[in-house]
N, C-alpha and C positions, 0 to 999 in steps of 0.2 A: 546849675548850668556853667558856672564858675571853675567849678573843680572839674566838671568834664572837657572844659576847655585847655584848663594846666595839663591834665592831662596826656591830651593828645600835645599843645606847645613842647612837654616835658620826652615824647618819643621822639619828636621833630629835631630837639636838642640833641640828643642821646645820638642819633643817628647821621648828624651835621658834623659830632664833634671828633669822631674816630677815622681814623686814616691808616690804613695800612701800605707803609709808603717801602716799595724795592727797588736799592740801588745796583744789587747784582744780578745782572740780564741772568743767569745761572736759577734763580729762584722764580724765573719765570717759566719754567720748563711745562712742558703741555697745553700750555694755556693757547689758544687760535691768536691767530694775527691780528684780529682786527681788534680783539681784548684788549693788548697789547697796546696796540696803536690808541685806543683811547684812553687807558689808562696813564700814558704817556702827555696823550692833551691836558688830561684830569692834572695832573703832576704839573704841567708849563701854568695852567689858569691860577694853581697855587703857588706859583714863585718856586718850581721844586724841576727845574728843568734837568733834563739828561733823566729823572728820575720817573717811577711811576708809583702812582697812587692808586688803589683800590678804595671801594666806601661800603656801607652798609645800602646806598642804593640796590633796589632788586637787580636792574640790568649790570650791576657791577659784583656783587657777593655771590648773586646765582651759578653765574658762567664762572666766576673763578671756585666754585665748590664741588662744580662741575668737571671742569678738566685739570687744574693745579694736582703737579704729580707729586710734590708738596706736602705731606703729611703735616708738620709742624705748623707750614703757613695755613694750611684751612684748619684746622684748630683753633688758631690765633683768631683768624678773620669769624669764625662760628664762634668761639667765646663771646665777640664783642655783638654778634648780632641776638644771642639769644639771651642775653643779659641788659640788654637794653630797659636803660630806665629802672635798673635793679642793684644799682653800685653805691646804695646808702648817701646820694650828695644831694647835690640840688635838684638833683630832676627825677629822683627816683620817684618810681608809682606806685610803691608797695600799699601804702597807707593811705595812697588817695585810691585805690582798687576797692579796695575794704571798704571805704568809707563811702564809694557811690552807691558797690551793693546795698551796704547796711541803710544810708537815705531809702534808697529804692523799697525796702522792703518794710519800714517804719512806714511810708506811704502807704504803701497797699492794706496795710495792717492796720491804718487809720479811718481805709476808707472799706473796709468788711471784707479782704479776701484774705487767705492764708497766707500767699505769699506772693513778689512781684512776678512770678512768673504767672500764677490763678490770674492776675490783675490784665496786664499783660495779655494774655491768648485767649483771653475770655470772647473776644470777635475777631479772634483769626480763622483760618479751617481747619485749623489742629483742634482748637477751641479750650483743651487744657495742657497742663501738664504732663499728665498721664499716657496724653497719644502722642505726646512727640517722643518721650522717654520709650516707648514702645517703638517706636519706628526706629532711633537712633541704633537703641539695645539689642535689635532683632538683625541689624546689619555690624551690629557691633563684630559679634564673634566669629562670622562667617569672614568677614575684612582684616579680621586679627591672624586668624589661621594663613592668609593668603600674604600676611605679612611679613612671616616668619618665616615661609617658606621664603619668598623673598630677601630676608638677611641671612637666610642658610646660604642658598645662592653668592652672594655676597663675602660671607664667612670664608667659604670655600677658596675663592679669588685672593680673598686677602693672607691666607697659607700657602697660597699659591706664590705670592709676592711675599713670603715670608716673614709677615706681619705677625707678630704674637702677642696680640691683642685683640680682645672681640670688638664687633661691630662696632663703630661709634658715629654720632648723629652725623659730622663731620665728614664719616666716610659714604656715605648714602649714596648720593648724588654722583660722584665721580666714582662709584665701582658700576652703580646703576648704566652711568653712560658707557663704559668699556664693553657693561652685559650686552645693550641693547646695540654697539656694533659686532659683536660675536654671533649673537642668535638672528638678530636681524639685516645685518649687514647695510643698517642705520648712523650717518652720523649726522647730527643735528648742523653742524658747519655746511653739511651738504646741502640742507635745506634754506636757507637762511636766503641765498643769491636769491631767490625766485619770491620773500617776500619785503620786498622794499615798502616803506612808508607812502608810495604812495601810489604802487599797484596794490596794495590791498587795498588803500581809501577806494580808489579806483573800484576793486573788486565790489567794499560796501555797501559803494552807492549803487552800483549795476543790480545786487540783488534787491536792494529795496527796489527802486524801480521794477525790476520784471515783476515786485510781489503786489505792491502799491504805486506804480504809474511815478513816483515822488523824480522830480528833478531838482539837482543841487548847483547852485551858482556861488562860488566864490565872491565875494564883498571886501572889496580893498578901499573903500574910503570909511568904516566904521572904525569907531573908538575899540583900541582893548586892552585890557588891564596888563599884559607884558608880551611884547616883542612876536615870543613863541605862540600867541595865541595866532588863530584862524578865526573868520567866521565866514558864514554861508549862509543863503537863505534857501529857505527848501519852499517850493511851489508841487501844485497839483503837474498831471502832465499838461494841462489845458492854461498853467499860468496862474491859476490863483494862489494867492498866497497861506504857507499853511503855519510858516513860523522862520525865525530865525537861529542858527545850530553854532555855538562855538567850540573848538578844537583844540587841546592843548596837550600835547605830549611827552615832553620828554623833563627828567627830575631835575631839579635845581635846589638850590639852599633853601630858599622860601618857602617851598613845598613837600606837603606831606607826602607818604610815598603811596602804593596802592593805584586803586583808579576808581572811580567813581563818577555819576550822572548827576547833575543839578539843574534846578532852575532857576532862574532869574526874575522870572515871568512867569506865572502859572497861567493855563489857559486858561480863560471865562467866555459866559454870553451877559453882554448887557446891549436891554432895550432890542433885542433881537438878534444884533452883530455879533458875531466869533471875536473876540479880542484873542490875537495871535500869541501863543507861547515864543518867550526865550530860555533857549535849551544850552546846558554845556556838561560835554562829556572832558573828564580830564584822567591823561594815562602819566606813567612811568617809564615811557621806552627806550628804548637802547639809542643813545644819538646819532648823530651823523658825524662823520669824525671827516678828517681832512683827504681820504683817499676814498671814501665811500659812503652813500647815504641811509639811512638810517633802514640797518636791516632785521628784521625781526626773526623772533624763534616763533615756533608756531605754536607756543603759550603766547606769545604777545597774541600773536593773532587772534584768536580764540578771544582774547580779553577785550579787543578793540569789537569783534561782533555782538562779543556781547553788551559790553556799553552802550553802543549802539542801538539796543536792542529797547534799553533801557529809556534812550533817547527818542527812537520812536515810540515809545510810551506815552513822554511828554508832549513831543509835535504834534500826533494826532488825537489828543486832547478834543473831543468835543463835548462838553457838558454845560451846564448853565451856572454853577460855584467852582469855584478857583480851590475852596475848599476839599474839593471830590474829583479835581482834575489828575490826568497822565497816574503817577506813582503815587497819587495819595489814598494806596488799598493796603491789605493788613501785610505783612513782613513776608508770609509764604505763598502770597499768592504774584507779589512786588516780582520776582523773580524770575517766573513764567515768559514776561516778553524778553527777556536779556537771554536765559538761557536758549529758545528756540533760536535766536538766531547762532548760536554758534554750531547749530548741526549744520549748517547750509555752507560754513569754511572748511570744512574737511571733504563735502563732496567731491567724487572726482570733477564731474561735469560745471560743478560749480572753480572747485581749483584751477581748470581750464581755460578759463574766463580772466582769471587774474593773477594768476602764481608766475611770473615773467623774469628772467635772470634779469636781473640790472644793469648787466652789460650788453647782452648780445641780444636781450629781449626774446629768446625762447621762451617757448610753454614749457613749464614741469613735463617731464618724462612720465610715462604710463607708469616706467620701472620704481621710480621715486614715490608717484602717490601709492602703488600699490604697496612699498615698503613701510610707507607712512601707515596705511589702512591697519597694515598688519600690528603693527607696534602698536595700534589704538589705546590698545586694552594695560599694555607692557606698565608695568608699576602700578599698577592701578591699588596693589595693597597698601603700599606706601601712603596714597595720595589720599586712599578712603578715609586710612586709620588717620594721618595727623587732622584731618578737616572733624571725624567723626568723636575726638578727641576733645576739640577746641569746643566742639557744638555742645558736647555732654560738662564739660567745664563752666561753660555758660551756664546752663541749666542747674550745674550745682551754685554757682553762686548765687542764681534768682531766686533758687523754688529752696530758698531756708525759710523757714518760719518765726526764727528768732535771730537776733543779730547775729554775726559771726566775731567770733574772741580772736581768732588764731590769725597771726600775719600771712599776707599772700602766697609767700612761697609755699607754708606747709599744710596751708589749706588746698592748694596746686596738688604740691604732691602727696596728699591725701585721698585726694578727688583722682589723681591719675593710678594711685597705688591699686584703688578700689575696682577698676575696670581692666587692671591686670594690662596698662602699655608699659610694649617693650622698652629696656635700655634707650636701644637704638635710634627710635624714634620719641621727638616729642610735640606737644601742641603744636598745631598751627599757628597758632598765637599765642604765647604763655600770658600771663594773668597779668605781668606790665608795660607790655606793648601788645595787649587785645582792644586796638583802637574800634573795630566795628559794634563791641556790646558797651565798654566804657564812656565811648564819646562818639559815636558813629548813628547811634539808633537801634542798634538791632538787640538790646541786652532782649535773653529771654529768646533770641530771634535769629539766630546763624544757623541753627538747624533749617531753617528754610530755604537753601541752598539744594539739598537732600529731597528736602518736603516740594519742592518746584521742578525736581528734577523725576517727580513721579509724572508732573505733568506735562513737562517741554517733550520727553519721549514719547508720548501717548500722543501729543499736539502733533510734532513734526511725523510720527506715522501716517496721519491725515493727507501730507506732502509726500512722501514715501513710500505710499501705497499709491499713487496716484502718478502727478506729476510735481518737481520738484516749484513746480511756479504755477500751480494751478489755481486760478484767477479766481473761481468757485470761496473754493476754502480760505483764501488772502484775505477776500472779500470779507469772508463771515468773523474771519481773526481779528480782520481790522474793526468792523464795526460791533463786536462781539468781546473782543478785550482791549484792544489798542484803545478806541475812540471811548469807552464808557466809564473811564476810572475807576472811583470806589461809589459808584450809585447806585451796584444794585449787590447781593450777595452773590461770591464770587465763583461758588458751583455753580449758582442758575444762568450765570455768565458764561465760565466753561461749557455746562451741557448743552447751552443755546449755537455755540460755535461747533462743537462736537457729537452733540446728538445724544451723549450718554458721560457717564462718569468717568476718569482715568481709570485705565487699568495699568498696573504694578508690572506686568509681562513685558513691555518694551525694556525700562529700564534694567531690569534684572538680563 
């Protein structure tokens, strides 16, 4: 547990320590204003005034990989983020990677399986290795083809700009974005006014509520551990109490980056009484800068419902062991309440309800969501392949039977060689900043992402064919997966709320 903690300490480093600092407004060319404007704060907090600072935080590396018209500079800034933790000094991971698998799999091997993945999924609903390797491999190649076309597209643009060089990881994201204002007449800046931090909180709570009755009350004389945190207690609609939720958003030096759900408090029953959960979701968003409050991309969004999602996991918690409480269920089935909720941000009717400009407080435009709807799908090669990459990467380091000899990187590129990814793209995580299998929990378990998204589709149909808050089916979600943790096995769970088993048709 040591090494898994250097670990992650060792990305946290990696990611604190680099700065990509510009003193010629000239090399800020394309980037949005409000980038700009906070990159500039970023630069005054470090003694670096007049100048601006970019970092490997997501809300700052994303959007400048994004629009910087830059070649050179997103180079720079993509070298130092996909190298993280891989520069042979003090924090590199290479050899602490190696060394968690190789534990991990000396374990399993101790205790009679083949390997820590057999160990591992032996009580998940995968159950082995075999069927996640089939579910991963089966979308592999159809997500491969739709990728390629996608850096053809791309190709194309960049001879168009008279680039004579092929795709590179680097150029992804900002030819991606120019595509998706060309064919869709999409620009992500356009969207952003209508989600501020805190009409969407706004939005979250309004759906939990019409789904489950939950009302949420701000708590300003509670302890909390820094500044940016929030808390709230969440009550029944009739006032009882069902738990208390903390909120923590935006990145700082202390913190990892990502987002993720915790407890503090797992629920229990003792002697008859519910002892209440404390719950805390914590994100990475984009801040508030001094001309404007913290406005999100509708990735952020997406991320906060789902957390959320997560979160009501925990709160409604009713079981009798703290042990088997909210998220203590196998890794693929953990993922079910997070991702159902983020079908319910993209609705229109639901968008309606909370997507508000921050100035003038308009609703989103018909024109806008429907612009949105249509781009849904837009990249989705891209997105499948690096996620579907990083999952089958895991799975090689789990399911060896014997240690592994070879250092990380060329066991990496060994494992990515064999599944034929492109140049252009690489892991969502590479093997020394894969904080969710190394030090997160999920080794063996990032495919469950994929594996939950056969069921959040099939789930949110139930709302979809119906009504999008139809009290019936809430009802049966809540006391059917929300309320019963890991007590009972987690199909007899799903078919008890849905009447039958997922079917594969929604998602595809």
């Amino acid at each position: 547990s040591i090494t898994a903690l250097k670990y992650g300490q060792n990305i946290l480093a990696e990611t604190n320590k680099y700065e990509l600092v510009i003193s010629d407004k000239k090399e800020l060319s394309g980037l949005p204003q409000e980038l700009i404007n906070a990159a500039a704060e970023e630069a005054k907090a470090k003694g670096k005034d007049g100048k601006w600072v970019f970092t490997l935080s997501n809300s700052s590396v994303m959007p400048f990989l994004q629009y910087s018209s830059n070649r050179k500079l997103r180079q720079e800034i993509w070298n130092a983020y996909q190298m993280r933790a891989n520069n042979n000094d003090e924090f590199d991971n290479k050899e602490t990677a190696i060394k968690l698998a190789n534990l991990r799999g000396e374990k399993a091997r101790l205790l009679g399986y083949k390997s820590h993945s057999d160990y591992v999924l032996e009580e998940s609903m995968a159950e082995n290795p075999q069927n996640v390797n089939k579910l991963l491999n089966d979308l592999w190649k159809p997500a491969l083809e739709i990728a390629k076309l996608e850096a053809t597209d791309i190709q194309k643009m960049m001879d168009k700009d008279k680039i004579k060089d092929k795709v590179q990881p680097y150029d992804w994201r900002f030819y991606t974005e120019k595509i998706r204002k060309e064919r869709f007449d999409l620009d992500e800046q356009e969207l952003k006014p209508y989600f501020s931090l805190e009409t969407v909180t706004k939005g979250v709570f309004q759906v939990t509520e019409n789904l489950y009755g939950l009302k949420f009350k701000q708590l300003n004389d509670v302890p909390t551990y820094h500044p940016d945190a929030t808390v709230w207690e969440v009550t029944e609609a009739n006032g009882t109490h069902v738990g208390v939720l903390y909120m923590d958003f935006h990145p700082r030096a202390s913190k990892r980056g990502g987002a993720w759900m915790t407890s503090y408090r797992n629920q229990k029953t003792v002697n008859g009484e519910r002892i209440a959960p404390v719950i805390s979701i914590v994100c990475n968003f984009t801040k508030p800068t001094a001309d404007a409050p913290a406005l999100l991309t509708f990735d952020e969004v997406s991320t906060y419902f789902h957390e959320f999602g997560h979160a009501l996991h925990g709160l409604l918690s009713n079981v009798t062991y703290k042990s088997l409480a909210g998220t203590s269920v196998s890794r693929d089935f953990v993922e079910l309440p997070s991702q159902i909720m983020e079908n319910w941000a993209s609705e229109p009717e639901v968008l309606k309800m909370y997507a508000k400009h921050y100035k003038t407080g308009e609703t989103i435009p018909d024109a806008l969501i429907q612009k949105l709807q249509k781009a849904g799908t837009f990249d989705q090669g891209f997105a499948t392949v690096e996620y579907l990459a990083a999952s089958l990467l895991d799975m090689d380091y789990h399911s060896q039977t014997t240690s592994i000899t070879q250092d990380a990187n060329t066991f990496e590129k060994n494992s990515m060689k064999k599944i034929g990814l492109i140049d252009a793209i690489i892991p969502r995580y590479r093997s020394t900043y894969f904080q969710h299998i190394f030090s997160g929990g999920y080794s063996s378990g990032y495919y469950s992402y994929i594996w939950s998204g056969v069921l959040d589709t099939d789930a949110f149909e139930a709302f979809k064919t119906t009504t999008l808050f139809n009290q019936e089916k809430a009802k049966l979600f809540r006391e059917n997966i929300l309320e019963r943790g890991g007590t009972e096995d987690p199909m007899i769970l799903y078919k008890r709320f849905r009447g039958a088993e997922p079917s594969v048709e929604p998602l595809l």
